[in-house]
SEMI-454237 format. One line per field, with one value per residue (C-alpha): residue number from 1; x, y, z. Coordinates in nm, 4 decimals. Layout:
n <- [NUM, ...]
east <- [X, ...]
north <- [Y, ...]
up <- [Z, ...]
REM end
This chain:
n <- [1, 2, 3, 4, 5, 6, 7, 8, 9, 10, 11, 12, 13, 14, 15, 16, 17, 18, 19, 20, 21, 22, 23, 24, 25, 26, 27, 28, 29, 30, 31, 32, 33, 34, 35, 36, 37, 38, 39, 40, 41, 42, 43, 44, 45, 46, 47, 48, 49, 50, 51, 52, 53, 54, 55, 56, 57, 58, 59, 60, 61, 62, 63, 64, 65, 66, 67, 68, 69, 70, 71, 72, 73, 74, 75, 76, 77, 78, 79, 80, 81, 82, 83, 84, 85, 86, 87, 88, 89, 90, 91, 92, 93, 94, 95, 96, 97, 98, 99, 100, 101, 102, 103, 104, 105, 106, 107, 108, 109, 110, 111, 112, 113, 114, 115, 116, 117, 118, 119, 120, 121, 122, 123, 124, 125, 126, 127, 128, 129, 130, 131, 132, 133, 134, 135, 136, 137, 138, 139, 140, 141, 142, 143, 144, 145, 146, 147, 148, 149, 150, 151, 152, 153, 154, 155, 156, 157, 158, 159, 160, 161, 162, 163, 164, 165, 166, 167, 168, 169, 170, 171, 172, 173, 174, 175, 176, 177, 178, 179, 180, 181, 182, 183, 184, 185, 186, 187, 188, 189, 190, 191, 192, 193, 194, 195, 196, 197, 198, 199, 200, 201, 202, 203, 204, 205, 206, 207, 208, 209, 210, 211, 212, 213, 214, 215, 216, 217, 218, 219, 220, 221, 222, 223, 224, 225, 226, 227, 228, 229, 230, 231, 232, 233, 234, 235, 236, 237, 238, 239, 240, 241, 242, 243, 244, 245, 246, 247, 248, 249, 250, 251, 252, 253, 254, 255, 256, 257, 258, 259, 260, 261, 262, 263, 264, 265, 266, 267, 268, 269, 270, 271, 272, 273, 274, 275, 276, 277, 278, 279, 280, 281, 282, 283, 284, 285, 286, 287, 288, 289, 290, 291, 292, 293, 294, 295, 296, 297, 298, 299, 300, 301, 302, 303, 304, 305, 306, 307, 308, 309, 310, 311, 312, 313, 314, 315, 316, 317, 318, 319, 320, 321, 322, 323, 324, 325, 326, 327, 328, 329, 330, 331, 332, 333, 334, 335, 336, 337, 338, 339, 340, 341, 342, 343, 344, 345, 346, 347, 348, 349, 350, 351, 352, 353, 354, 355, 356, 357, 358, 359, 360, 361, 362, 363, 364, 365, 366, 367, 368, 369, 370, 371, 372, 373, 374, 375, 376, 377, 378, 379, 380, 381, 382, 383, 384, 385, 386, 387, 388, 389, 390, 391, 392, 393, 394, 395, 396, 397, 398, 399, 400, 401, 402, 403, 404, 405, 406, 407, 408, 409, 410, 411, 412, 413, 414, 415, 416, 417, 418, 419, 420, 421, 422, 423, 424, 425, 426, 427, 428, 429, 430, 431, 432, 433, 434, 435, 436, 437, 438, 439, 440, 441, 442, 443, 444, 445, 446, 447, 448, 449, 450, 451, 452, 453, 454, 455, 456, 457, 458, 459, 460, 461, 462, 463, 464]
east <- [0.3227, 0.6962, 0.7809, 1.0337, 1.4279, 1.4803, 1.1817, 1.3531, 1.6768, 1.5036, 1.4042, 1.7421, 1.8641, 1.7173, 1.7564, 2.1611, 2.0884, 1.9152, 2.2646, 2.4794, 2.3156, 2.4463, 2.1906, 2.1995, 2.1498, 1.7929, 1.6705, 1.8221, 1.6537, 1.3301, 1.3926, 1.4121, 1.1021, 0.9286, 1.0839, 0.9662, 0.6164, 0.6315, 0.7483, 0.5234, 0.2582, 0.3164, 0.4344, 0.1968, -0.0625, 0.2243, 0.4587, 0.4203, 0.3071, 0.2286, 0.4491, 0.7851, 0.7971, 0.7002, 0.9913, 1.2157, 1.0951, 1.1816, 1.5718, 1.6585, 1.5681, 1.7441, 2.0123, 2.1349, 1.8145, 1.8562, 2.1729, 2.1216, 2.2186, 2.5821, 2.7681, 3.1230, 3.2218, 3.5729, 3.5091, 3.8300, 3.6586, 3.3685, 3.6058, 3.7430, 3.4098, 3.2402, 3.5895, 3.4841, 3.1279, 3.2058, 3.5738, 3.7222, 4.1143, 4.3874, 4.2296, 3.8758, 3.9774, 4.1595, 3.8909, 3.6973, 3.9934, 3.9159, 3.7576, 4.1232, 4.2254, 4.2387, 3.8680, 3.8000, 3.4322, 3.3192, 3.3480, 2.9669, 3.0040, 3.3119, 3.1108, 2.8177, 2.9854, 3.1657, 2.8657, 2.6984, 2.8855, 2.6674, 2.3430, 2.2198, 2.3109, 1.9851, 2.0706, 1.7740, 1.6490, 1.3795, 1.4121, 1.5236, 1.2797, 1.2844, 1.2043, 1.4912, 1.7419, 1.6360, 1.6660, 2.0266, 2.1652, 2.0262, 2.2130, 2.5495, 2.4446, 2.4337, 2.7246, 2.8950, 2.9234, 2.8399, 2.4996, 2.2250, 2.1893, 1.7888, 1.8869, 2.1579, 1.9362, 1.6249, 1.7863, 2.0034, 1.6819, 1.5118, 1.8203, 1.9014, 2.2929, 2.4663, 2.6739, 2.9811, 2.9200, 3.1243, 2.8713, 2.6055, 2.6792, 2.8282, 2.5178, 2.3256, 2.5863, 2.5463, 2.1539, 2.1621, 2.1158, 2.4575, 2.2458, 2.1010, 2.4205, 2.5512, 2.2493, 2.3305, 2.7347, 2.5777, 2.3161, 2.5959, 2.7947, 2.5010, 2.5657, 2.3534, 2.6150, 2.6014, 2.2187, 2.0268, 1.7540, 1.4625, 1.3487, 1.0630, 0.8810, 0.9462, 0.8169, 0.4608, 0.4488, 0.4576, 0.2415, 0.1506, 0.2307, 0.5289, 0.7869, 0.6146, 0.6135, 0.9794, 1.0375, 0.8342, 0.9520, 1.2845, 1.2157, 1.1257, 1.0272, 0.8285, 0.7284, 0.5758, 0.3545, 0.1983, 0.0842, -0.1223, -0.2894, -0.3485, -0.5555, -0.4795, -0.5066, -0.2032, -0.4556, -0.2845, -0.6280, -0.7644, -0.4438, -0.3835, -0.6747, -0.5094, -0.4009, -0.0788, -0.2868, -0.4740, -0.0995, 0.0575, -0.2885, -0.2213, 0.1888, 0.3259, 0.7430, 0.7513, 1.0405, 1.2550, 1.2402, 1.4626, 1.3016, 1.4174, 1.6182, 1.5264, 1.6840, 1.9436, 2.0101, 2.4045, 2.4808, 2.7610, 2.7944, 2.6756, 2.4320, 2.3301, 2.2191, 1.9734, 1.8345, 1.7691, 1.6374, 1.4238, 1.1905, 1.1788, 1.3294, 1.5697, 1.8540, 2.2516, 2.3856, 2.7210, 2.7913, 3.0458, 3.3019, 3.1503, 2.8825, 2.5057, 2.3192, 1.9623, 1.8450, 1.5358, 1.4195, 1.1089, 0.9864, 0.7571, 1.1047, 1.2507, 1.5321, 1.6259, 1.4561, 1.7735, 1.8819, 2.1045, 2.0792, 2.3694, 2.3428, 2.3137, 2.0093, 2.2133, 2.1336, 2.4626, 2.3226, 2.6138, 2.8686, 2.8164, 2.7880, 3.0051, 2.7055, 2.4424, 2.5753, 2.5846, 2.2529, 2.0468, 2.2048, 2.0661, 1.7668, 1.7228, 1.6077, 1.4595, 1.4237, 1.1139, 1.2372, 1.2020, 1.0052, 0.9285, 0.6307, 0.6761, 0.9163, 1.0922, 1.3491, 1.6285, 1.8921, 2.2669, 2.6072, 2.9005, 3.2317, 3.5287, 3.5835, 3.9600, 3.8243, 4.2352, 4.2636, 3.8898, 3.8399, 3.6223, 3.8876, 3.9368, 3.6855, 3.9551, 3.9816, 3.6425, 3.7361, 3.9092, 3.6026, 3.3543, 3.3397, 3.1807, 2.9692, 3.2277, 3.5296, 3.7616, 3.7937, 4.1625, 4.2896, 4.5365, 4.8437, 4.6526, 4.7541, 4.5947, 4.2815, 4.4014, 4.2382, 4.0391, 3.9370, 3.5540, 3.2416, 2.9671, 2.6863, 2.5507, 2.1500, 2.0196, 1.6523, 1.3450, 1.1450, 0.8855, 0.7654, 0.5026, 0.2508, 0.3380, 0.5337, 0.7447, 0.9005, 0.5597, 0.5870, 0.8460, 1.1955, 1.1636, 0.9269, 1.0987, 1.4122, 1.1911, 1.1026, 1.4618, 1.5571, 1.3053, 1.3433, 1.7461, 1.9975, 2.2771, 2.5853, 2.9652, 3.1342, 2.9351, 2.5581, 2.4961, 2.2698, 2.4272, 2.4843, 2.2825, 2.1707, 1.8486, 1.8144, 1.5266, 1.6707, 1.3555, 1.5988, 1.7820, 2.1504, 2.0649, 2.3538, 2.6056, 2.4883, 2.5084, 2.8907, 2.9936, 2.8659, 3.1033, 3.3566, 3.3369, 3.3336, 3.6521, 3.8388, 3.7347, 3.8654, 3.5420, 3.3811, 3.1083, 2.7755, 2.4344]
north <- [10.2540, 10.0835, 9.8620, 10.0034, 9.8594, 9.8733, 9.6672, 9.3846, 9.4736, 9.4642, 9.0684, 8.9994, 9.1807, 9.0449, 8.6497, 8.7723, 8.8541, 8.5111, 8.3347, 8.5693, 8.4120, 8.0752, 7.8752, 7.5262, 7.4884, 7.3411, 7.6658, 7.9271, 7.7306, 7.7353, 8.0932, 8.2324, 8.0885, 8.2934, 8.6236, 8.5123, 8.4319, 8.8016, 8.9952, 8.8324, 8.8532, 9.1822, 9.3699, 9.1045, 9.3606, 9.5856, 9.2949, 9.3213, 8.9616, 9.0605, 9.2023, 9.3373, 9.4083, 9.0636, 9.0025, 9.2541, 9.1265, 8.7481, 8.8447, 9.0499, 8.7749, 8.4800, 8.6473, 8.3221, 8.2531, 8.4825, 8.2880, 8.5551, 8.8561, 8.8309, 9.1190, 8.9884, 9.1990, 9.1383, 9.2196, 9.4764, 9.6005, 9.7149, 9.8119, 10.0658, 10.2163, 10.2471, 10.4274, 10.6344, 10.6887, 10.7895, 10.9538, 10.7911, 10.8971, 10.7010, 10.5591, 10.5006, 10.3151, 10.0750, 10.0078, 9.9126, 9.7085, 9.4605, 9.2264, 9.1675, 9.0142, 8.6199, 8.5671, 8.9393, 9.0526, 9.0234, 9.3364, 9.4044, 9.4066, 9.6203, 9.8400, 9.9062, 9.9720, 10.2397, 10.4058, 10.4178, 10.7216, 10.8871, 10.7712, 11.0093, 11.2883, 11.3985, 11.3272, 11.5062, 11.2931, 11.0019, 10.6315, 10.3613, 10.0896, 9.7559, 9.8497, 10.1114, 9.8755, 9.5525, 9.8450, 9.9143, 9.5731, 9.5179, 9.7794, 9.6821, 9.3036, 9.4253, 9.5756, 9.1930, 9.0186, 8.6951, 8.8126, 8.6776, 8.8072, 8.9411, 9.1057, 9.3068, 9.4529, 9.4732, 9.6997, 9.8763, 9.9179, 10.0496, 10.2960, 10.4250, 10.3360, 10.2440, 10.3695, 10.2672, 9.9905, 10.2632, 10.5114, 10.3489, 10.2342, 10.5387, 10.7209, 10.3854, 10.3662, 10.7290, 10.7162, 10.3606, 10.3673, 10.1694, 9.8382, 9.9023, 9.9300, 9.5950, 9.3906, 9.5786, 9.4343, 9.0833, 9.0621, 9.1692, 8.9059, 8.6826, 8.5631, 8.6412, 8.4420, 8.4066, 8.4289, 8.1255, 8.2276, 7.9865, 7.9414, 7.7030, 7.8744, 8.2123, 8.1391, 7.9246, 8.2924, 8.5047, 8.2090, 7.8764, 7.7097, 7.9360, 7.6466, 7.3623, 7.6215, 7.6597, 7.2942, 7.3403, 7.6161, 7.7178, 8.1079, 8.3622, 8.5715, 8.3094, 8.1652, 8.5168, 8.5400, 8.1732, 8.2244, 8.5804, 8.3630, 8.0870, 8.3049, 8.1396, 8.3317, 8.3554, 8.3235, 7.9678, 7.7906, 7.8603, 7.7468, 7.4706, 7.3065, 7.2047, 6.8593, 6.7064, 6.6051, 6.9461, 7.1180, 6.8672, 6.9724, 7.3767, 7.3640, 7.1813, 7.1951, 7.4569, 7.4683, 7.7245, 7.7612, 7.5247, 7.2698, 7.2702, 7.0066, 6.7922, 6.8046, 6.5002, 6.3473, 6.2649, 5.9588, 5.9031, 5.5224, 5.2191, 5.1466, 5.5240, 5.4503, 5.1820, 5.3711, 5.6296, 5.3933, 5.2505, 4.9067, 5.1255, 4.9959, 5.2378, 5.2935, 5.3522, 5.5202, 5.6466, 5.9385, 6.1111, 6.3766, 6.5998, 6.9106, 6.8759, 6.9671, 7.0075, 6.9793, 7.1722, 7.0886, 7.3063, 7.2110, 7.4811, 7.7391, 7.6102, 7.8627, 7.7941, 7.4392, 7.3774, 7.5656, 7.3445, 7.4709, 7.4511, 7.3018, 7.6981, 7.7395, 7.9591, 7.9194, 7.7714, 7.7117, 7.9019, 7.8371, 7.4448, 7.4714, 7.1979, 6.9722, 7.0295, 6.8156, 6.5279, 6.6282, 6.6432, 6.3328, 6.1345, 6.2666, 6.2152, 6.6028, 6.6811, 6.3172, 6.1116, 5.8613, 6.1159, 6.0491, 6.4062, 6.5267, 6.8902, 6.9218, 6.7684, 6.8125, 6.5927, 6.5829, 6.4644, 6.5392, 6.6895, 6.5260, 6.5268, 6.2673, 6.0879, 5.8791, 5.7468, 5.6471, 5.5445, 5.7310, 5.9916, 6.2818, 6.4230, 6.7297, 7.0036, 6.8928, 7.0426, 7.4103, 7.4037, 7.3091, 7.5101, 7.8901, 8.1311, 8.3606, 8.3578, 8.3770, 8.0626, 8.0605, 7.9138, 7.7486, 7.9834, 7.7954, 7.4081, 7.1832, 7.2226, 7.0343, 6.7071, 6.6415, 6.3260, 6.4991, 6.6050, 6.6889, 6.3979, 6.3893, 6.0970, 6.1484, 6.0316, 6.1067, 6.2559, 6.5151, 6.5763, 6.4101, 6.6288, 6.7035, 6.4256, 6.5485, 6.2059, 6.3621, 6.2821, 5.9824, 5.6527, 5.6032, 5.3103, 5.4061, 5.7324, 5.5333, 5.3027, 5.6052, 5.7513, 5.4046, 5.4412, 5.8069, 5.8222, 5.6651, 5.5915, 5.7374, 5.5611, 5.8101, 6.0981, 6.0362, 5.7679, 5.6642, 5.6394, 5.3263, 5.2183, 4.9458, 4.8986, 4.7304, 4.6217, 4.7869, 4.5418, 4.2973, 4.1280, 4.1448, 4.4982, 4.6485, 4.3615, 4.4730, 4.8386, 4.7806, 4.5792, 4.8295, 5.1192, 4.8979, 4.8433, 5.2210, 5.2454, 4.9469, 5.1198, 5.4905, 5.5804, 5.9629, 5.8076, 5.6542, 5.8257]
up <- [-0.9817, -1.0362, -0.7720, -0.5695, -0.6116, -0.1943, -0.1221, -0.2893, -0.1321, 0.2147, 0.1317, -0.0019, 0.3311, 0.5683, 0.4470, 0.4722, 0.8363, 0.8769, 0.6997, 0.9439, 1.2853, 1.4145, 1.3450, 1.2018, 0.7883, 0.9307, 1.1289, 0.8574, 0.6110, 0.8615, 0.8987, 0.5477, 0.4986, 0.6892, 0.5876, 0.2310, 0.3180, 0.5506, 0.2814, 0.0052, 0.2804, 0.3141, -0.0432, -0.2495, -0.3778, -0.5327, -0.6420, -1.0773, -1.2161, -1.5458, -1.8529, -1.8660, -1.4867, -1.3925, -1.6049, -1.4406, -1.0237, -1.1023, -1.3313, -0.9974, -0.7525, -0.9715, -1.1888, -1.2441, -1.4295, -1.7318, -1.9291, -2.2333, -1.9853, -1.9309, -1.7852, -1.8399, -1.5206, -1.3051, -0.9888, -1.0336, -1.2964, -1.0784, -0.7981, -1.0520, -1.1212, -0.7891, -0.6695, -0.9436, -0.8683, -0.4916, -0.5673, -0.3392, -0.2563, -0.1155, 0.2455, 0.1188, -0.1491, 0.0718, 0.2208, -0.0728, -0.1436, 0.2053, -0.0444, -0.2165, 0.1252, 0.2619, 0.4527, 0.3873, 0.3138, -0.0383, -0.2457, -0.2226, 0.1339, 0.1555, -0.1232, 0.1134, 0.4145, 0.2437, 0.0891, 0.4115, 0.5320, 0.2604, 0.2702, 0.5159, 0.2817, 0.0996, -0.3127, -0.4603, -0.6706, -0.6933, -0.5785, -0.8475, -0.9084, -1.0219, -1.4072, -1.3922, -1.2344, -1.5026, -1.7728, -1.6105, -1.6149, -1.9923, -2.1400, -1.9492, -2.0986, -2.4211, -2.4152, -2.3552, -2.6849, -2.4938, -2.4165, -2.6095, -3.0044, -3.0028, -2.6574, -2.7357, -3.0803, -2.8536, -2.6030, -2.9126, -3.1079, -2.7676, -2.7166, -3.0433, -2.9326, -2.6180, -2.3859, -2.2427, -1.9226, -1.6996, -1.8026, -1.7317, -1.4015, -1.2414, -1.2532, -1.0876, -0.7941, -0.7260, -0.6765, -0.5012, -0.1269, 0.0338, 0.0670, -0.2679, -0.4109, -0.2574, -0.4003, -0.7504, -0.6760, -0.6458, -0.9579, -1.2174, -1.0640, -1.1057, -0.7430, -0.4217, -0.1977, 0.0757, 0.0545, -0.1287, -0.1748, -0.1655, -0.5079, -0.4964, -0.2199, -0.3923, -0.7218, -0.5352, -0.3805, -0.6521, -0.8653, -0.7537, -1.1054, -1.1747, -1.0369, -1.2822, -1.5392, -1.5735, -1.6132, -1.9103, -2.0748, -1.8772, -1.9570, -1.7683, -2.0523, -2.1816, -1.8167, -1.7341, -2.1409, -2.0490, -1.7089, -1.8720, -2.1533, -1.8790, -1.7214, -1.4065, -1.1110, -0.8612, -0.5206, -0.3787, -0.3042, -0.6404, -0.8369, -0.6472, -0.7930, -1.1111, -1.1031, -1.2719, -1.5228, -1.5858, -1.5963, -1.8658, -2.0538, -2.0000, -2.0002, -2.2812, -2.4176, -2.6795, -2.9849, -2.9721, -2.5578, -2.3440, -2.1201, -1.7547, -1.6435, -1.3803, -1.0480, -0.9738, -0.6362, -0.5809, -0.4757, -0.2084, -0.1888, -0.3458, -0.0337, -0.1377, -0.4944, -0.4432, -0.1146, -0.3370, -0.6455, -0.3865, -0.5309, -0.9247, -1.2529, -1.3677, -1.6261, -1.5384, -1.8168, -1.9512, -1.8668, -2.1325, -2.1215, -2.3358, -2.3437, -2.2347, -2.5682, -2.5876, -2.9911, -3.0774, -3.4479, -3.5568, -3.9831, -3.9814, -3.9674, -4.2872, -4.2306, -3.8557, -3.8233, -3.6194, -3.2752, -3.0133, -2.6193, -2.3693, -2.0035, -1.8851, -2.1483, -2.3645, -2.7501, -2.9005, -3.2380, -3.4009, -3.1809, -3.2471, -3.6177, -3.6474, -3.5529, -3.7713, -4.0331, -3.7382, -3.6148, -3.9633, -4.1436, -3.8093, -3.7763, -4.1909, -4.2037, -4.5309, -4.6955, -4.7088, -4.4369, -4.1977, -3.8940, -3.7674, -3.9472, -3.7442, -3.4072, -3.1863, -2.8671, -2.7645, -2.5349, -2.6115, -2.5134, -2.7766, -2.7669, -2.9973, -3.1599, -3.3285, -3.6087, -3.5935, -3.2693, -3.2371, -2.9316, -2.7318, -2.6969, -2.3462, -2.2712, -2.2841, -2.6664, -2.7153, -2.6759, -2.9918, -3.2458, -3.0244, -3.0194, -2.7314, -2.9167, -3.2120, -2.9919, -2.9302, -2.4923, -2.4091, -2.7583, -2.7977, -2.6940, -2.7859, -3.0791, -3.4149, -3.4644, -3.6349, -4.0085, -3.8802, -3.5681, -3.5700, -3.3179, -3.2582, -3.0664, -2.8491, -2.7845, -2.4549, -2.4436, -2.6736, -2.4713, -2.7950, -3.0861, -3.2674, -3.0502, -2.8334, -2.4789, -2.4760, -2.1109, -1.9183, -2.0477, -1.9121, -1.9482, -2.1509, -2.3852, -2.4990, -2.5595, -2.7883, -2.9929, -2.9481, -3.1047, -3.4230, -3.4701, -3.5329, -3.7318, -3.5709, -3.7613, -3.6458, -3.5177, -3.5711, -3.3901, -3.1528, -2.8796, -2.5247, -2.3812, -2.0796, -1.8830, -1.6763, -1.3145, -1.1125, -0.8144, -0.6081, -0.6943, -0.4085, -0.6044, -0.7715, -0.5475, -0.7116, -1.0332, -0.9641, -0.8304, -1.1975, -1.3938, -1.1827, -1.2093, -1.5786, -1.6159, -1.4386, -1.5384, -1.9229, -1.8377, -1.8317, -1.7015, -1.4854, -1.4867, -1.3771]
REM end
């Protein structure tokens, strides 16, 4: 049996009605909880954890999650076709229109208290579930040319040909339920606002090891394949078993999928940082104005030994062609000096770089030697690119080294091997500049404040 569509619209519901009371960000926190544990609690025999609706459950409940589905959607755009769907005249649409107004609802809002005026009327025909909806918002992804490559020819090659994204939808909107309808609204704009859903506690629910998972292999395709050939049952107690050490064992980076990025604490003052550094050694480093790369290099794919991932985890491999030359020459790909024997992963910004001036070019500069899925975003109206401007990449970290997972390991050794495994190129490849403190140190917050200045006093983005 397909897991019914409103059952996940009735969690999504009812953590809105838990944003909409006046409580503090403490007790709505407190209280989606436990809804989530309820619901889980309650649907968890029927909820799919394995194959392609496992898949489907977990791109519904974090849209945001799936950066090879992109709908390319206005919100206009949908206005247009749900006043289609519901043929709605001159006063109705208005009032689909509330959205367009200062501190108006949003339109998903405005959406479903319009359609409620029909949802007592019987429409004849079954309920949608969760594979049918997933199987809806693929085939208005593919229809975006941002979206992913293998996605759009998966879905094509499933369909035999597509049909237009107004097509598509108008027969969804006019099956959806009015509160169905509004949660459809908010997953093709990738956005659940106002609800935030909890997403640590929801993924422990629907597996214990899902969470760590991710941070391995930041795919929820791939996420939902491991945990089947793990084996390892989704009952809390039993799962919980596994140790750090047992999971490093069972999850390991893999080439070709993007490893999660760790979560980052801001830091408000001075006094802040070291509070937060507590008595640890650890690095300040330059933070550039440039484009979070991760660099995934895989010798056993002669072919496509090369694919580049962007801070979303969308492959940008083509898009940043103009830094493979950078990336290869550095990493001494295909010449006996090399020090990669079969993969690796690294992390680095992009800049652009004016071999004249000697200088880091401002970020905006950047949207003129990078494409979006083969389209240039904005550079319409900018300055030609100048004949000794170019792309470079500064690398920060090495996440994998062969079979050796160099991110469970510390800071300061992985720069050692970062160190050994590149050579630095001027002006092309380069390791980022940082500088560790002993933040037990009794003038660490003297050191932290020279370094800031420095940054400043040298134009500088920012340290982190």
């Amino acid at each position: 049996m397909s897991f019914p569509f409103h059952l996940l619209c009735e969690l999504l519901s009812e953590l809105e009605r838990n944003q909409a009371r006046a409580f503090s960000a403490k007790m709505t926190q407190e209280a989606n909880e436990r809804s989530l544990v309820a619901w889980f609690n309650k649907h968890g025999s029927i909820i799919p954890r394995r194959g392609p609706e496992a898949v489907a459950f977990l791109s519904c409940l974090f849209p945001e999650r799936r950066p090879d589905r992109v709908f390319g959607l206005s919100k206009r755009r949908l206005e247009y076709i749900i006043q289609e769907a519901q043929c709605l005249g001159v006063s109705r649409l208005k009032e689909l229109q509330r959205w367009r107004t200062s501190n108006g609802p949003d339109l998903a809002t405005c959406a479903e208290r319009l359609m409620a005026v029909t949802d007592c009327e019987h429409k004849g025909i079954p309920r949608v579930s969760l594979r049918e909806l997933d199987d809806i918002l693929n085939r208005v992804a593919a229809l975006s040319p941002f979206s992913s490559v293998d996605m759009r020819q998966r879905v094509d090659q499933n369909r035999g040909g597509l049909s237009g994204t107004c097509d598509v939808l108008l027969i969804a909107f006019r099956r959806l339920q009015s509160y169905e309808a509004k949660w459809l609204i908010r997953m093709l704009l990738k956005n659940h606002s106002p609800v935030c859903v909890p997403e640590e506690l929801s993924m422990t629910r629907f597996h214990p090891l899902l969470y760590h998972l991710l941070r391995f292999q930041n795919s929820i395709h791939m996420a939902v394949k491991r945990l089947e050939e793990t084996n390892i049952p989704h009952v809390l107690p039993i799962a919980a078993e596994y140790s750090h050490g047992d999971l490093s064992k069972v999850f390991k980076p893999q080439v070709g999928v993007m490893i999660g990025r760790p979560d980052y604490e801001k830091a408000r003052s001075i006094k802040h940082c070291c509070l937060l550094a507590g008595s640890r050694q650890m690095s300040i480093e330059r933070k550039y104005d440039g484009e979070y790369c991760q660099v995934h290099i895989d010798l056993n794919s002669p072919q496509s030994c090369l694919k580049i991932f962007s801070k979303s985890g969308r492959d940008s491999t083509h898009d940043r062609v103009g830094l493979h030359r950078a990336i290869q020459d550095s990493l001494l790909l295909g010449t006996a000096d090399c020090r990669i024997k079969k993969q690796c992963i690294l992390e680095g910004e992009l800049l652009v770089r004016d071999d004249d001036c000697g200088r880091i070019e401002p970020f905006h500069k950047i949207r003129k030697h990078v494409r979006r899925s083969g389209h240039l975003l904005g550079a319409g109206q900018d300055s030609p690119i100048k004949p000794n401007e170019h792309l470079m990449i500064i690398f920060y970290d090495l996440l994998l080294l062969d079979d050796r997972v160099c991110a469970l390991e510390a800071s300061n050794e992985r720069r050692q091997q970062l160190q050994s495994l590149l050579r630095q190129i001027p002006g092309h490849a380069a390791i980022g500049y940082r500088k560790v403190i002993a933040f037990s140190s009794i003038d660490a917050a003297r050191q932290v404040t020279e370094v800031f200045a420095k940054a400043l006093h040298n134009d500088g983005k920012g340290w982190y």
